[in-house]
Wavefront OBJ file of the C-alpha trace (Angstrom):
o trace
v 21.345 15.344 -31.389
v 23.448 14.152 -29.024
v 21.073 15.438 -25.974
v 18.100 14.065 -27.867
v 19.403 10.744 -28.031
v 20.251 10.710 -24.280
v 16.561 11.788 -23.850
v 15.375 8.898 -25.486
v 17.638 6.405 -23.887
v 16.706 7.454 -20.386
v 12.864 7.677 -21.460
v 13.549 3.769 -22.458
v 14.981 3.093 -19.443
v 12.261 4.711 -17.078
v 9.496 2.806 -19.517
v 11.557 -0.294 -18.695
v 11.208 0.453 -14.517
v 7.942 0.899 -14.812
v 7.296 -2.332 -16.858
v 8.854 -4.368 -14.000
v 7.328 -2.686 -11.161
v 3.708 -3.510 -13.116
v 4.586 -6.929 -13.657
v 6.022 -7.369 -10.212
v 2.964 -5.983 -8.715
v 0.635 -8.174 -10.392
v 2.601 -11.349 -8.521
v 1.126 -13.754 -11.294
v -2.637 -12.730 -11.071
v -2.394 -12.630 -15.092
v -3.102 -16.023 -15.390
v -6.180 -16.114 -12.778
v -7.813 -13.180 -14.582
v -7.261 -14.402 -18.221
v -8.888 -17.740 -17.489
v -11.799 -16.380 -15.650
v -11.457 -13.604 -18.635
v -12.013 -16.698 -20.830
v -14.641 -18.260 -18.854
v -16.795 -14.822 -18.690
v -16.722 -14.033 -22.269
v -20.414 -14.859 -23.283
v -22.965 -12.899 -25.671
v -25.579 -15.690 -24.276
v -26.557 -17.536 -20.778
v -24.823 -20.496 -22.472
v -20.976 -19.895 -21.831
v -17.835 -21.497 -23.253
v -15.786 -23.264 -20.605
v -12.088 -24.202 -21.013
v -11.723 -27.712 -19.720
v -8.446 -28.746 -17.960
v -7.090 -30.291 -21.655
v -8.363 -27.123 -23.595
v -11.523 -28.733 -25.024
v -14.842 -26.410 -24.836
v -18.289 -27.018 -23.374
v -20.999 -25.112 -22.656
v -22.058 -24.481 -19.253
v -24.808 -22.381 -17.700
v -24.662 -19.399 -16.280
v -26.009 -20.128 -13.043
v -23.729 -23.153 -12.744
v -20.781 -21.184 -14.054
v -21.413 -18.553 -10.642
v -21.921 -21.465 -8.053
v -18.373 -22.630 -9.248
v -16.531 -19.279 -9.409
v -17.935 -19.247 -5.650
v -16.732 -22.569 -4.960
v -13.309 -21.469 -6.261
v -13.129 -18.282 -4.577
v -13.799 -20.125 -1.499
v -10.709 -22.912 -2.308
v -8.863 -19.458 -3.509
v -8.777 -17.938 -0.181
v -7.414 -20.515 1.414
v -3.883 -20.439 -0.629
v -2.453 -17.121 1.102
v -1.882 -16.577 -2.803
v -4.301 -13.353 -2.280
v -2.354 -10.318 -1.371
v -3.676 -7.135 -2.482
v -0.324 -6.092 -2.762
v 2.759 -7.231 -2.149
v 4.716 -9.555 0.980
v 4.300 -6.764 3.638
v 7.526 -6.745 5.634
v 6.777 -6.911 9.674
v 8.137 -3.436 11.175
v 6.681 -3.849 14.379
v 9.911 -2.698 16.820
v 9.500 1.233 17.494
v 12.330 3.726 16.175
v 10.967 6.502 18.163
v 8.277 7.583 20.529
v 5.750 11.069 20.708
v 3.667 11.946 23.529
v 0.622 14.226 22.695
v -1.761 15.281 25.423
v -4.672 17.835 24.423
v -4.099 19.961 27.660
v -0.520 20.627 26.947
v 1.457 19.890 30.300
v 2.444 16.451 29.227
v 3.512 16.021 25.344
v 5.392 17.373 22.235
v 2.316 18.075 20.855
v -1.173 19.309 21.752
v -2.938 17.845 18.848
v -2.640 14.663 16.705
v -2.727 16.029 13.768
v 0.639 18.122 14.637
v 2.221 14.732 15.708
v 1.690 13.247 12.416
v 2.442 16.162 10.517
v 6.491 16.360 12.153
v 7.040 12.692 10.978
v 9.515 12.373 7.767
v 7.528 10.922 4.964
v 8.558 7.367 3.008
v 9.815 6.323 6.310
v 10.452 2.603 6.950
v 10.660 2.790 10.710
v 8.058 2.776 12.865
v 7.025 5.850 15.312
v 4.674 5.362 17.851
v 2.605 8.587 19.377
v 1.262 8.283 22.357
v -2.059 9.794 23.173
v -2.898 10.915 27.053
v -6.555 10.371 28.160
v -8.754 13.547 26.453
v -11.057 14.371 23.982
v -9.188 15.913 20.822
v -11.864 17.459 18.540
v -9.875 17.306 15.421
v -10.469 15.914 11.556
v -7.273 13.511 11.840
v -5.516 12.374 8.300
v -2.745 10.061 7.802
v -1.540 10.368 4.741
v -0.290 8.070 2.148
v 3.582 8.831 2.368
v 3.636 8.701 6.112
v 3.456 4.672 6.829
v 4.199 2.761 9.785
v 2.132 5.128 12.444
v 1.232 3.547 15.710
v -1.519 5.697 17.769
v -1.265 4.297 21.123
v -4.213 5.235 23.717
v -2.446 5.419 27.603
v -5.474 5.282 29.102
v -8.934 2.872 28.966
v -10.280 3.392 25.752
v -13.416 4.961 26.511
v -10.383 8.221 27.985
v -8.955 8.635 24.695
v -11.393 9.924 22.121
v -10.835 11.259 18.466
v -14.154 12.997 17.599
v -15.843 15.576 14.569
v -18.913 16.033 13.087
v -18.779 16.264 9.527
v -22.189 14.584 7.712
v -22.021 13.916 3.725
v -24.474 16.985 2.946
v -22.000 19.633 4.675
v -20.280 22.230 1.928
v -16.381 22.141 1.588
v -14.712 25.027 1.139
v -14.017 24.645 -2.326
v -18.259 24.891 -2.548
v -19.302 20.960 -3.415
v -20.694 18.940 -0.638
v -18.215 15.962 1.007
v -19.961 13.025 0.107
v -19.222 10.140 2.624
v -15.554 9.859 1.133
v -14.715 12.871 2.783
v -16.877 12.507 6.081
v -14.492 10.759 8.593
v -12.559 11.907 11.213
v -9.990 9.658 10.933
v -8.644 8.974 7.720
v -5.964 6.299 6.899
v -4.386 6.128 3.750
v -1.047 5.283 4.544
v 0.044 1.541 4.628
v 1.033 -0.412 7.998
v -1.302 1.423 10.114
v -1.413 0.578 13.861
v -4.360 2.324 16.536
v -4.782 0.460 19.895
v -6.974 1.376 23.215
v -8.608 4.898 21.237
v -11.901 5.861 20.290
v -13.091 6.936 17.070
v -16.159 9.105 17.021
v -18.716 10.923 14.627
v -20.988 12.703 16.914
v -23.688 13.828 13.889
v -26.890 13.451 15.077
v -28.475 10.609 13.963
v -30.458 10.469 10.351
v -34.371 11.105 10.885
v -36.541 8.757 9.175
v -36.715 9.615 5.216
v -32.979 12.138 5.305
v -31.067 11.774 2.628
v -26.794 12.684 2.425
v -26.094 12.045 6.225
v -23.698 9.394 6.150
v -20.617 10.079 8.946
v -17.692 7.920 9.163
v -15.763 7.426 12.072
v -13.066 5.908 9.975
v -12.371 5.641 6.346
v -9.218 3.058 6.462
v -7.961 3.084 3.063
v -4.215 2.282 3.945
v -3.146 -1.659 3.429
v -2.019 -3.485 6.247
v -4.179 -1.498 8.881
v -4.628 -2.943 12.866
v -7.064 -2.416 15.198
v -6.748 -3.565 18.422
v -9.380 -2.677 21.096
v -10.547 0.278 19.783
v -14.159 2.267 19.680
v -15.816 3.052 16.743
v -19.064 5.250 17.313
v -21.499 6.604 14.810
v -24.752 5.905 13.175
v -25.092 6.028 9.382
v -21.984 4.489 7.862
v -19.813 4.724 10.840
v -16.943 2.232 9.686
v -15.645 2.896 6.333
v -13.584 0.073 5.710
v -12.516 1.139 2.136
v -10.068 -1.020 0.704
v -6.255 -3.258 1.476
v -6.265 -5.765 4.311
v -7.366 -5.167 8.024
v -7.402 -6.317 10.881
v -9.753 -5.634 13.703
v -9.239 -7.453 17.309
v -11.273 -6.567 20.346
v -12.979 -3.409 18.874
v -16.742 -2.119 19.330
v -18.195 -0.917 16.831
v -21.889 1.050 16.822
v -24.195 2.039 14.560
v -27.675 1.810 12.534
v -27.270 2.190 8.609
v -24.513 0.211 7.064
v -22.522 0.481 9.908
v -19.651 -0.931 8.805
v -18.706 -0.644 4.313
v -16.716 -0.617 1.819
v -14.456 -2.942 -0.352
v -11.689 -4.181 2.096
v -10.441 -7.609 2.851
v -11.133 -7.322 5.804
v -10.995 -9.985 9.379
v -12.670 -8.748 12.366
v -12.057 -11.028 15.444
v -13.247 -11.023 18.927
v -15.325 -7.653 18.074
v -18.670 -6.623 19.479
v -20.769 -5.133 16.815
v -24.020 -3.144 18.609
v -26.809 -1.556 16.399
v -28.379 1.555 17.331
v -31.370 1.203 14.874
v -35.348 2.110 15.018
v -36.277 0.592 11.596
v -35.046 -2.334 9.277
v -31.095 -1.875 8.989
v -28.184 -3.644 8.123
v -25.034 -4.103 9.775
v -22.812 -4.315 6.325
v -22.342 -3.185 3.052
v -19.569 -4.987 1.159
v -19.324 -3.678 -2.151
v -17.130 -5.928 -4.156
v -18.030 -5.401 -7.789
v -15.882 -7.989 -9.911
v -15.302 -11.324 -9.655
v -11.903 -10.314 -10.386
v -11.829 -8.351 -7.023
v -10.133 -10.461 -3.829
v -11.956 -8.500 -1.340
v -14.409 -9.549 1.547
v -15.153 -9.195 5.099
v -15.060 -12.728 7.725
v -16.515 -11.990 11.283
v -15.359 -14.406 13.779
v -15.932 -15.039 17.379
v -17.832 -11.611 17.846
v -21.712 -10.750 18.840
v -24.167 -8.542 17.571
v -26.255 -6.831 19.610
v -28.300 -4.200 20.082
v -31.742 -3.106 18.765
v -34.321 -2.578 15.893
v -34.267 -5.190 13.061
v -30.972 -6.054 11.170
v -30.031 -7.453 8.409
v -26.534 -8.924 8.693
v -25.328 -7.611 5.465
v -26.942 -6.063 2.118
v -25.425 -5.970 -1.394
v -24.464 -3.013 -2.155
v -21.910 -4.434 -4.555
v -22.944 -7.131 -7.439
v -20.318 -9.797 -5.923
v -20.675 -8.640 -2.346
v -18.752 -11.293 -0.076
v -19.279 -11.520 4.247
v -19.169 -14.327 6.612
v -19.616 -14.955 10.146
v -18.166 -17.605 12.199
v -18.520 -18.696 15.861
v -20.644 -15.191 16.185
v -23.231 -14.837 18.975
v -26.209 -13.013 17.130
v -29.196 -11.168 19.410
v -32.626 -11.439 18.303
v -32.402 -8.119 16.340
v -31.296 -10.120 12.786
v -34.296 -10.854 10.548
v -35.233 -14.368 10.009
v -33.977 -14.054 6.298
v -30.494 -12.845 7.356
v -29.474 -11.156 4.086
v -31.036 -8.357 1.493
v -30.242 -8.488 -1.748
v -30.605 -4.181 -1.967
v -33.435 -4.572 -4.445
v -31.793 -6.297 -7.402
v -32.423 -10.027 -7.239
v -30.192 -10.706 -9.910
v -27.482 -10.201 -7.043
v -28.815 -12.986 -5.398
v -26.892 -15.253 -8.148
v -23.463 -13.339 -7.421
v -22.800 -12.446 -3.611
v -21.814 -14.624 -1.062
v -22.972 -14.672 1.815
v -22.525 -17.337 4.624
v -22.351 -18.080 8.269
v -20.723 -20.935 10.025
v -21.532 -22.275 13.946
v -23.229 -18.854 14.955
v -25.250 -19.140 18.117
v -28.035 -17.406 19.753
v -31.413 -16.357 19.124
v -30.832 -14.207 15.534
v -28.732 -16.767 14.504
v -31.273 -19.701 13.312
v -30.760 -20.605 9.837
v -34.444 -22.346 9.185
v -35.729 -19.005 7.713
v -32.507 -17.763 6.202
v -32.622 -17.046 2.334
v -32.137 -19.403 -0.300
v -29.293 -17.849 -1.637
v -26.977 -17.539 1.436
v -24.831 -20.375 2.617
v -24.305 -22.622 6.014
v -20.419 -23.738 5.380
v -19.157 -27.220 6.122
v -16.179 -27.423 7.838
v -13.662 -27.234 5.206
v -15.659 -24.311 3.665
v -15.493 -22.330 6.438
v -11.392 -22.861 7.135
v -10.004 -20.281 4.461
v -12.336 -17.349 6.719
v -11.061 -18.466 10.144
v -7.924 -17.563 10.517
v -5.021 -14.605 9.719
v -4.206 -16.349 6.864
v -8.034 -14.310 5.261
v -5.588 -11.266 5.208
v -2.235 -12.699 4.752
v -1.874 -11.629 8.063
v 1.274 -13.150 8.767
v 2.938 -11.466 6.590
v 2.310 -8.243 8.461
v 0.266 -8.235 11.879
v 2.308 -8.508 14.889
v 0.181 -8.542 17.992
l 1 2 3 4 5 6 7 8 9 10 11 12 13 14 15 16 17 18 19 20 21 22 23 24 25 26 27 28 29 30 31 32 33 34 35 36 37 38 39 40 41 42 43 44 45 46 47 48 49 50 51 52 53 54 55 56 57 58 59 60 61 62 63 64 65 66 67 68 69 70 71 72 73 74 75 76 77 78 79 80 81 82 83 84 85 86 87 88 89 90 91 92 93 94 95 96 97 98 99 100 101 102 103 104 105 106 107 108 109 110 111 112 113 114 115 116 117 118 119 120 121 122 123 124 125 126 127 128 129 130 131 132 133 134 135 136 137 138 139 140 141 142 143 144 145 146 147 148 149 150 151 152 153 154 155 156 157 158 159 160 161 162 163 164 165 166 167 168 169 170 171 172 173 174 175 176 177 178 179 180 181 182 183 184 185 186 187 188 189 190 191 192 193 194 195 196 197 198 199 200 201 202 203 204 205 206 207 208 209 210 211 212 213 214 215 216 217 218 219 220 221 222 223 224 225 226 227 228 229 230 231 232 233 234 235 236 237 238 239 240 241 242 243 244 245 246 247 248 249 250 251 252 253 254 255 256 257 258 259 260 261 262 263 264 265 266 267 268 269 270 271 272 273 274 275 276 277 278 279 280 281 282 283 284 285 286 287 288 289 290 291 292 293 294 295 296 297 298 299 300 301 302 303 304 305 306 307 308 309 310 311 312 313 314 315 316 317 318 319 320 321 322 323 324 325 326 327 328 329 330 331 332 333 334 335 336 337 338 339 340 341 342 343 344 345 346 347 348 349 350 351 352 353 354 355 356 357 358 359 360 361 362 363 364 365 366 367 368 369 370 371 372 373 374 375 376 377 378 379 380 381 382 383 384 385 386 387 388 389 390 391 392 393 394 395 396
């Protein structure tokens, strides 16, 4: 009985832990999602709003959207965002590994073997250090190894991380990867760092009408990821930015089909983004899917370039959020600017937006309806680190 008892008190207790870790996670979001909970909960396209005393109206649907936008847009501006919580800045390095792919100058002769040595949990950071080479390998940095800096030591273009793998290609357990699975870098461990390296898919590029060849460079799935001038080089799906804050600076990235996706919150600064496409394209695919969701991508200061016909973003989520600031765009973007990936009803829910971009793409006479041109206060919550609560964490 005795035992029993002591079972149950410790089962209490470890029900308890996990009640405040919940609660502390959720940083006082409750409140945000029950109102727009309460504000969403319509049979009709007449909704009940809560006014600020408690009193109910009806409101239309259409309006309803143009002011969760509205707020969103205020919302972002707050730093009261996180997608998780205050990331502590670990920037100063505990220890150092060299790896160099023809073995006469490093601990290791392969990435992968560098990462693998590291302790796991760790809360200091570890920087390796990659000598100029090609290192064919299908790199993964797993969730319990944070705080990994790769450093290139030579130009960029000298230190290149490449595979091959395409969606359609058969695992060893029999089923195909899927693009999850395609990249050769994968990041799923929190306060990633990569500086001065390439990241390469070299799969051929899809033929007109293939189906299942997506290849990711990257699939960054790790919060509180960097990027400072770094190479990202594909075609189909290239840059799988997958979810958590980033932060790109100074980075080229290439490709045709959705070149750079996913569901991040994402800031990508100073950046050239160059399209390698024959046919109608388009550069992103945010997929955002809930209004609930605090995830987006903001461009700012970078150019597009490059050829075919581009769209600068598609929705492949319902509530599919991107903006470009300051952004020199070639004449490759389609007058309309945006595609709403064949559902118009999406055309009520994204948002999509530009703000002072320049050059010949960049005219917004024959943009769509449905996109926006921001004032100056609009545009101020997208400019700046603050889009990824970046100084809580970045440390350039």
């Amino acid at each position: 009985m005795a035992m029993y008892m002591k079972f149950v008190q410790s089962l209490c207790i470890l029900l308890a832990m996990m009640i405040a870790v919940t609660v502390g996670l959720l940083n006082g979001h409750f409140a945000m999602w029950f109102a727009q909970a309460a504000i969403m909960n319509s049979t009709s396209s007449r909704i009940r709003r809560i006014g600020g005393n408690g009193e109910l109206s009806d409101i239309g649907e259409d309006e309803l959207i143009e002011q969760q936008m509205m707020q969103w847009v205020e919302y972002m501006g707050t730093r009261n965002h996180s997608a998780s919580q205050v990331a502590n800045k670990v920037f100063m390095p505990f220890s150092f590994l060299v790896v160099d792919t023809n073995g006469g100058n490093g601990h290791f002769t392969s990435i992968q073997q560098a990462v693998d040595s590291l302790e796991v949990l760790s809360a200091r950071r570890v920087i390796i250090l990659i000598n100029p080479g090609t290192y064919r390998e299908k790199l993964k940095i797993p969730w319990n190894k944070p705080y990994i800096t790769l450093q290139g030591t030579g130009a960029t273009s000298l230190c290149v991380i490449e595979w091959d793998d395409t969606a359609d290609k058969v695992a060893s357990d029999g089923q195909r990867l899927g693009t999850f699975n395609t990249a050769t870098v994968t990041i799923d461990a929190p306060y990633f760092v990569a500086r001065n390296l390439t990241f390469k898919n070299t799969a051929s590029p899809p033929t007109s009408g293939s189906r299942n060849k997506q290849a990711s460079a990257v699939r960054v799935s790790g919060d509180a990821s960097t990027f400072v001038g770094c190479q990202f080089l594909g075609s189909q799906d290239t840059l799988y930015d997958h979810k958590g804050r980033h932060f790109f600076q100074d980075c080229y990235i290439e490709g045709s089909v959705d070149f750079i996706f996913g569901d991040g919150l994402s800031l990508y600064r100073n950046s050239h983004l160059h399209a390698v496409s024959a046919n109608y394209e388009a550069l992103t695919a945010q997929s955002r899917s809930s209004p609930l969701e605090q995830s987006g991508f903001s461009f700012v200061n970078c150019k597009v370039t490059g050829s075919g016909l581009l769209y600068l973003g598609r929705a492949w989520g319902t509530f599919s959020r991107v903006v470009y600031a300051y952004t020199y765009m070639d004449n490759i973007i389609v007058p309309e600017g945006w595609n709403d990936w064949g559902d118009s009803n999406r055309e009520r829910t994204v948002y999509y937006a530009e703000y002072k971009c320049y050059g010949p793409g960049a005219n917004p006479q024959g943009r769509v309806a449905w996109s926006h041109q921001l004032s100056d206060q609009e545009a101020q919550p997208f400019l700046g680190l603050n889009f990824v609560d970046g100084y809580e964490w970045i440390g350039l």
